[in-house]
C-alpha positions in Angstrom: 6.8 21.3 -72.3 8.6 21.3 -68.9 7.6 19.8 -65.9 7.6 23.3 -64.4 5.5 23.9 -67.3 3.0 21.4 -67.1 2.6 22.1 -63.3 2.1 25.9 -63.8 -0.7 25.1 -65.9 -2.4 23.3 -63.3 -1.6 25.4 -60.3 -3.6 28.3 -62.8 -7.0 26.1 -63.1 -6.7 25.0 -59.2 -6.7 29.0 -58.3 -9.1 29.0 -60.8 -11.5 26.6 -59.3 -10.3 26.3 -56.0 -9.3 22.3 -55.9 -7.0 21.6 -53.9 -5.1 19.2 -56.0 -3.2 19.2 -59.1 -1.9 15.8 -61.1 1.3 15.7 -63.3 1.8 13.0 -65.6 5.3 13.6 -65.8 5.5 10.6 -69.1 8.0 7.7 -69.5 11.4 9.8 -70.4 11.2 12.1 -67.6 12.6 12.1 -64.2 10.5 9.2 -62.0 7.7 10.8 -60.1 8.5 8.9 -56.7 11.8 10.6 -57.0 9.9 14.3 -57.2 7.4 13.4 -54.8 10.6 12.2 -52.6 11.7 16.0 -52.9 8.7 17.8 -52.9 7.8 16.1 -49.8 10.9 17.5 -48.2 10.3 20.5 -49.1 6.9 20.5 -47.3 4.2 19.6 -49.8 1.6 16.9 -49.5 2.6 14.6 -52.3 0.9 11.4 -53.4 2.6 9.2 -55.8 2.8 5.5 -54.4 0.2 3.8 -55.3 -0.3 1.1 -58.2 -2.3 3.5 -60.3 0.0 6.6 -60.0 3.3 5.0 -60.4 2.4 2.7 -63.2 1.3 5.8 -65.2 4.8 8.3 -63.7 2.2 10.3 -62.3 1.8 12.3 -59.3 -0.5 14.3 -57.0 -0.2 18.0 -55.5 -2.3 18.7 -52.8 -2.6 22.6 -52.7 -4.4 23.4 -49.0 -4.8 26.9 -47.7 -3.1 29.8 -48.9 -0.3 29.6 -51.7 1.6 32.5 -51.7 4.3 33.5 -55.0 7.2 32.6 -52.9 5.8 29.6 -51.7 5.7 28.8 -56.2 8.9 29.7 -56.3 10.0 27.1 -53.9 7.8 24.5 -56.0 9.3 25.6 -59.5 12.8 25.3 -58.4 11.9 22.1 -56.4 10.7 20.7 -59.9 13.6 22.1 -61.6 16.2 20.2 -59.5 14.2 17.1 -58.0 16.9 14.9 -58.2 19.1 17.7 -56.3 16.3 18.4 -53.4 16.1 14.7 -52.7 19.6 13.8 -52.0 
């Protein structure tokens, strides 16, 4: 399953819910989560993904505030399609 994938899934239970914050554990042979929160953060989301817990386990945090509109998704699936790419 793609990253995209994985996150999809857990932006449809946060909309679901209404939690503000989705977790990807993006596993060991994926691209390193400090490098996606690098781009994400560029790319204006709040990202958490430094500490010991989250970057022993390639793990990262979404924080989803306010209104999240299609186009702003759009900008997150192509951020997680090209992290490495959006962080240069």
């Amino acid at each position: 399953m793609s990253l995209w994938d994985r996150f999809r899934r857990g932006l449809e239970r946060t909309r679901e819910a209404l939690v503000g914050v989705v977790g990807a554990a993006l596993g060991r042979r994926t691209v390193d989560a400090a490098t996606v929160a690098v781009a994400l953060e560029r790319a204006g989301w709040l990202v958490a993904a430094r500490s010991r817990h989250l970057l022993e386990r390639n793990w990262l945090q979404l924080c989803l505030m306010g209104e999240v509109s299609a186009r702003d998704l759009d900008g997150l699936a192509d951020t997680l399609a090209n992290p490495v790419h959006h962080s240069a």
